[in-house]
Each structure stands twice: as structure tokens, then as C-alpha cells.
Backbone bond lengths (Angstrom), bond angles and torsions (degrees), N, CA, C in turn:
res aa  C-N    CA-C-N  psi(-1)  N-CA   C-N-CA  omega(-1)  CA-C   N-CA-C  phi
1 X - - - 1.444 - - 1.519 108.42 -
2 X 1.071 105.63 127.08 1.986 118.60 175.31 1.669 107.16 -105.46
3 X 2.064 88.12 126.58 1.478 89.35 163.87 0.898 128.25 -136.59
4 X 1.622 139.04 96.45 1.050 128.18 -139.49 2.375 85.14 -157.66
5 X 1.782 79.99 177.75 1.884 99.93 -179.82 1.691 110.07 -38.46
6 X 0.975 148.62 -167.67 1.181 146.15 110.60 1.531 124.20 -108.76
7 X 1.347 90.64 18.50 1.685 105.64 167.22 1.921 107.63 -92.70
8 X 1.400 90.52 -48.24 1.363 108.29 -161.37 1.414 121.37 -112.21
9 X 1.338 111.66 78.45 1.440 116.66 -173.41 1.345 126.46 -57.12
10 X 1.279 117.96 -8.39 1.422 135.43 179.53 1.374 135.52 -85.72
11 X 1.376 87.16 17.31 1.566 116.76 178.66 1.520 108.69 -157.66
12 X 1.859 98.80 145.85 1.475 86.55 -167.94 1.860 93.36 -175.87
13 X 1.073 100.35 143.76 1.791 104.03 174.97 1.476 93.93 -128.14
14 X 1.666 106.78 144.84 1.421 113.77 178.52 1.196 104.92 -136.05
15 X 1.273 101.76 142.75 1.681 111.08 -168.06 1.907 102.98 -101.39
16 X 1.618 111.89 138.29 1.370 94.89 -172.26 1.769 77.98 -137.75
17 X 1.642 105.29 142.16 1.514 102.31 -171.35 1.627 92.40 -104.33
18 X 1.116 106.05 173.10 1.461 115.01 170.33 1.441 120.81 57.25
19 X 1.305 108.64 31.57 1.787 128.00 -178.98 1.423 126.43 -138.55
20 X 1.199 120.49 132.51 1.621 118.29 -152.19 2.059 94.75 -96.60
21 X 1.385 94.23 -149.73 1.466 105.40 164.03 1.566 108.92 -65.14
22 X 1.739 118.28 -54.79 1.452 110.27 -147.44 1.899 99.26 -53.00
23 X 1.142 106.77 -56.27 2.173 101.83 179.09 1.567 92.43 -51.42
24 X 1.328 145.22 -60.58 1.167 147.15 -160.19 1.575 105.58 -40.47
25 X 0.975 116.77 -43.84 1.942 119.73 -138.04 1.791 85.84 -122.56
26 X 1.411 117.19 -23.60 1.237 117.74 176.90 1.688 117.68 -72.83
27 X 1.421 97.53 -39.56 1.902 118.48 -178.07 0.887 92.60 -83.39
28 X 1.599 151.24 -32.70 1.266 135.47 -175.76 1.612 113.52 -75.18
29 X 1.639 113.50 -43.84 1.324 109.18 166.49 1.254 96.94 -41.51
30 X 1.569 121.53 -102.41 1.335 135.47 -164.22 1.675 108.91 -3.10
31 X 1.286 112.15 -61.59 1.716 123.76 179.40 1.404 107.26 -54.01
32 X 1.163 110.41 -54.08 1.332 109.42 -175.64 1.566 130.61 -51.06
33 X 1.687 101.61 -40.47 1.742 125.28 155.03 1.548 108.76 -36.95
34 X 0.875 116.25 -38.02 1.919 114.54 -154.53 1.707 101.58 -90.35
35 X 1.557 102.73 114.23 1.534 106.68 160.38 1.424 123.66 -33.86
36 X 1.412 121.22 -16.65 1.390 126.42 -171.35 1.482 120.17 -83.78
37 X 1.435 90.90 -21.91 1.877 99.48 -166.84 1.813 99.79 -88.12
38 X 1.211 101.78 141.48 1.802 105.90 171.98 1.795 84.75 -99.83
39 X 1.334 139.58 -65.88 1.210 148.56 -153.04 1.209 108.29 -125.86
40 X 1.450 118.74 138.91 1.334 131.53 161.16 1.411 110.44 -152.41
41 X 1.113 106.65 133.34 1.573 129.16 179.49 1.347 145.10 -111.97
42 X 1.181 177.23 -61.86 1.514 162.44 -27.33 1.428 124.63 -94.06
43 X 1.458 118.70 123.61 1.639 115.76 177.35 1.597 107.51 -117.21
44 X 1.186 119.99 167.35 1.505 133.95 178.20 1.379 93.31 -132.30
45 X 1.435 125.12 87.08 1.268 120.16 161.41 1.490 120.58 -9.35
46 X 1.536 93.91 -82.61 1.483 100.87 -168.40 1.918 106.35 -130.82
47 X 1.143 140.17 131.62 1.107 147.90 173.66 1.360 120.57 -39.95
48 X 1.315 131.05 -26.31 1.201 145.48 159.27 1.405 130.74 -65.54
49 X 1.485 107.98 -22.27 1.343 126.27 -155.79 1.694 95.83 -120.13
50 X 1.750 114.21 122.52 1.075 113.15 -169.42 1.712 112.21 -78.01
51 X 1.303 133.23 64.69 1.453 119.15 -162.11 1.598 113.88 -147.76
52 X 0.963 136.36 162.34 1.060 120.47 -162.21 2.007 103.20 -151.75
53 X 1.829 118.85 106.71 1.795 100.03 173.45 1.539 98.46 -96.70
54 X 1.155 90.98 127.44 1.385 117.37 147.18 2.071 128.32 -83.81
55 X 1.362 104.98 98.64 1.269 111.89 -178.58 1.587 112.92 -82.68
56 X 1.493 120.07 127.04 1.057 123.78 -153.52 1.681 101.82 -132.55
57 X 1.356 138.09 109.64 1.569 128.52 170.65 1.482 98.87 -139.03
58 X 1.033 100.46 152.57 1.815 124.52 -156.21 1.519 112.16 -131.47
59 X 1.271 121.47 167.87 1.481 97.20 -172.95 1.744 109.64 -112.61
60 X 1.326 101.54 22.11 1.223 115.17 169.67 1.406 136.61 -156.48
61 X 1.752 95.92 -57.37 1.441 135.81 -149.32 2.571 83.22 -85.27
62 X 1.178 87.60 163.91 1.535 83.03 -164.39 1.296 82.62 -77.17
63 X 1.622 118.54 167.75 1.518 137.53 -169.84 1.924 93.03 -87.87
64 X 1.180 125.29 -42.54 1.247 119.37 -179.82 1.848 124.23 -58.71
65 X 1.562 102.28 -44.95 1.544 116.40 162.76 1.786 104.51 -49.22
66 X 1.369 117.87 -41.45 1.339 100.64 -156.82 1.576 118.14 -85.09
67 X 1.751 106.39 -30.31 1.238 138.13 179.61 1.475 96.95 -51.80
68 X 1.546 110.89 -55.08 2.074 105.78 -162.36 1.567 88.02 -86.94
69 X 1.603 138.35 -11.82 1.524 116.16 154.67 1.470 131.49 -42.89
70 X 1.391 106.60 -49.53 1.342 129.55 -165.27 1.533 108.35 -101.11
71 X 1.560 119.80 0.76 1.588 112.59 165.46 1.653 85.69 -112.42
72 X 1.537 134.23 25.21 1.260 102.63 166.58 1.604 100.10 -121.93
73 X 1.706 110.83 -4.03 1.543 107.94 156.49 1.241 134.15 -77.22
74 X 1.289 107.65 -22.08 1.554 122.20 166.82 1.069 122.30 -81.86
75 X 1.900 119.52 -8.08 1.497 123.52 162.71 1.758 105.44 -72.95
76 X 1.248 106.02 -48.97 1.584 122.81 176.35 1.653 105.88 -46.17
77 X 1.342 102.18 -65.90 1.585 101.09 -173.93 1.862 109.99 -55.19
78 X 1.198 127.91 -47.10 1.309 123.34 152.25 1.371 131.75 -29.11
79 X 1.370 111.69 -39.41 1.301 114.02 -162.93 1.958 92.32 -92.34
80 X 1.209 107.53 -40.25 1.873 100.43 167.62 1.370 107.10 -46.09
81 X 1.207 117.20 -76.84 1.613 129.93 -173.47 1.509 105.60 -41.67
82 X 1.057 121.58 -26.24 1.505 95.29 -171.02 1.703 88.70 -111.96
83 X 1.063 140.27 -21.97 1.263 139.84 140.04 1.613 140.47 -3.46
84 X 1.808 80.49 -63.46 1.473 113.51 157.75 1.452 125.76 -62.57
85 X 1.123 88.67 -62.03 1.475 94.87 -175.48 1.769 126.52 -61.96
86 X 1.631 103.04 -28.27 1.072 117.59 157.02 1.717 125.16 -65.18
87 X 1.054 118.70 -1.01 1.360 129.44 -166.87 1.664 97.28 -114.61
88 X 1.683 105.46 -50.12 1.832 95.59 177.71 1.679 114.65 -69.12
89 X 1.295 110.94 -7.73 1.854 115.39 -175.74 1.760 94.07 -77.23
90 X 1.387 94.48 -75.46 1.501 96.67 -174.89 1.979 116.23 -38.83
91 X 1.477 108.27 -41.54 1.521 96.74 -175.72 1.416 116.16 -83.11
92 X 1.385 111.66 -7.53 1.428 121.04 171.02 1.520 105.07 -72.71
93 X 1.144 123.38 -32.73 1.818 124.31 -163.69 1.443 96.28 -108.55
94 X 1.161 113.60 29.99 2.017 103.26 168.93 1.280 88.61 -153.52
95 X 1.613 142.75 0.97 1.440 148.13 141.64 2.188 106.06 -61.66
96 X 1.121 89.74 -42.84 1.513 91.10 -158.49 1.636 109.65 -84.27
97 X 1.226 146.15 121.46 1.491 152.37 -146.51 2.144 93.46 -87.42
98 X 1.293 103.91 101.21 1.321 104.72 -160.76 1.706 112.82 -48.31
99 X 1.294 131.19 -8.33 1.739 109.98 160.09 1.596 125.43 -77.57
100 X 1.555 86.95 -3.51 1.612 98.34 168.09 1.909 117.32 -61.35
101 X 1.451 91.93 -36.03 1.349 121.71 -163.52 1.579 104.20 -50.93
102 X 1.328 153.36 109.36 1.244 145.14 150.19 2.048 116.73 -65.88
103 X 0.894 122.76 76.97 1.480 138.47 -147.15 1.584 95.56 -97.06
104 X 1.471 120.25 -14.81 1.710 125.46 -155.34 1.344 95.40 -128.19
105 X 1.310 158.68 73.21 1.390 151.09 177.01 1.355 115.17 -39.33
106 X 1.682 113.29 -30.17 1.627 114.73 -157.88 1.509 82.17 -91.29
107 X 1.464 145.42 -32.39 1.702 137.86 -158.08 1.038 90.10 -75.52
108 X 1.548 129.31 135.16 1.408 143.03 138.50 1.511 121.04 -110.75
């Protein structure tokens, strides 16, 4: 949900339900990266309440264009990282001589 001028697209708070800090503090990095942003922010109203605004103003470009920029680099950067990480599991388990392997947590 966007709430912002309808004069002034270059400012804008978006409400995202069902999201803590980690998307919060993650989209705000991301925003914060971009030559475009003058301000970026994140609040949690209230601790109880699963939601998270993100205040977003730019020094031009509309606050909505820049917001789905920077949640579609942080989809990208996700998709490396787990990419990665999927790549050091697999070369770790065809490095390692499988009776090495502890595969059963409960067998001792």
C-alpha cells in the first residue's frame, strides 16, 4: 500500500503487512544504495502489529519507480546468495568421501 501526495510523486511511504525488520532494514539498505534516493527510512508502528512503512523521497524520479527498482535488486541479490550458497553445499558433499558424511544426527 502507497501513501504519499498526488501532486508529488517523489515522496511516498509504503505500507507492507506481514513483514518484520529483516525486508525492512534490507529495502532500506538497497534504497539507500541508489543515487536517486535523498531519504529513506523504516518504522514498525507498533511491535505487535506485523507491518512495516517504509518512507521513500528521491530527488526526482517518482518514489514508486524507485521502491519496485530496489525490491527487484534485492530479489536478484537473494537469488546470488542462495545461488551461492547452494553451489558451496553441493562442492562441499562431492569434496567429502561420503562415510565421512554424518547424514543421521540421532546415530551415534
Amino acid at each position: 500500500m502507497e501513501h504519499g501526495s498526488v501532486t508529488d510523486s517523489t515522496s511516498s511511504t509504503f505500507s507492507i503487512m506481514e513483514e518484520d525488520h529483516t525486508l525492512a532494514n534490507s529495502v532500506r539498505f538497497v534504497l539507500n544504495q541508489d543515487p536517486r534516493v535523498a531519504f529513506c527510512g523504516y518504522s514498525i508502528p507498533h511491535p505487535a502489529d506485523k507491518k512495516v512503512n517504509i518512507r521513500v523521497q528521491t530527488t526526482g524520479d517518482p518514489a514508486k519507480d524507485v521502491m519496485k527498482d530496489a525490491l527487484q535488486d534485492l530479489m536478484v541479490m537473494g537469488q546470488h546468495v542462495r545461488g551461492t550458497f547452494d553451489k558451496a553445499v553441493a562442492d562441499f558433499k562431492s569434496n567429502m568421501p561420503a562415510e565421512q558424511m554424518d547424514v543421521d544426527s540421532n546415530h551415534q
